[in-house]
C-alpha positions in Angstrom: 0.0 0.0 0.0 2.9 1.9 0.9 3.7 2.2 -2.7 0.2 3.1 -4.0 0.0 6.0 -1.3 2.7 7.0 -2.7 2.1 7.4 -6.3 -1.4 9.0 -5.2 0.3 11.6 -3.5 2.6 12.6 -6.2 -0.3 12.4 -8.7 -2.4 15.0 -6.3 0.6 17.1 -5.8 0.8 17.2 -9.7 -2.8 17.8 -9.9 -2.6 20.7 -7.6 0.2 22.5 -9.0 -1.4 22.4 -12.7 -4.6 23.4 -11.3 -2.2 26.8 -9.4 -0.6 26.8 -12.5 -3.7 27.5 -14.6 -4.9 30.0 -12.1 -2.5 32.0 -12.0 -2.2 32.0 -16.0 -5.8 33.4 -15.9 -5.2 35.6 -13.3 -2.7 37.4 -15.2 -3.7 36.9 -18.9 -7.3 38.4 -18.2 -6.7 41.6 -16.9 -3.3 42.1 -19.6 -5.3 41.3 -22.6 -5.7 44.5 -23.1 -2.6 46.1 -22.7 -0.9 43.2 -24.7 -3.2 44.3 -27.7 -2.6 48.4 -26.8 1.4 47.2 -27.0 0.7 45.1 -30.8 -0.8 48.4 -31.9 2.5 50.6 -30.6 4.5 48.2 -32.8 
């Protein structure tokens, strides 16, 4: 069992940081959409 808590643990750990990971990438992609397109137009 040792074994299978193991791998479930690393699987959630994995789980968690992705779902962090995605957070944060909508956190800061949403409100700098905007700017991002402002800066495309400066070029």
């Amino acid at each position: 069992m040792g074994f299978l808590q193991a791998i479930s643990q690393v699987v959630l750990g994995v789980s968690i940081l992705f779902l962090l990971l995605l957070a944060f990438s909508f956190a800061v992609v949403e409100p700098g959409t905007d700017s991002a397109a402002i800066e495309r137009e400066n070029d």
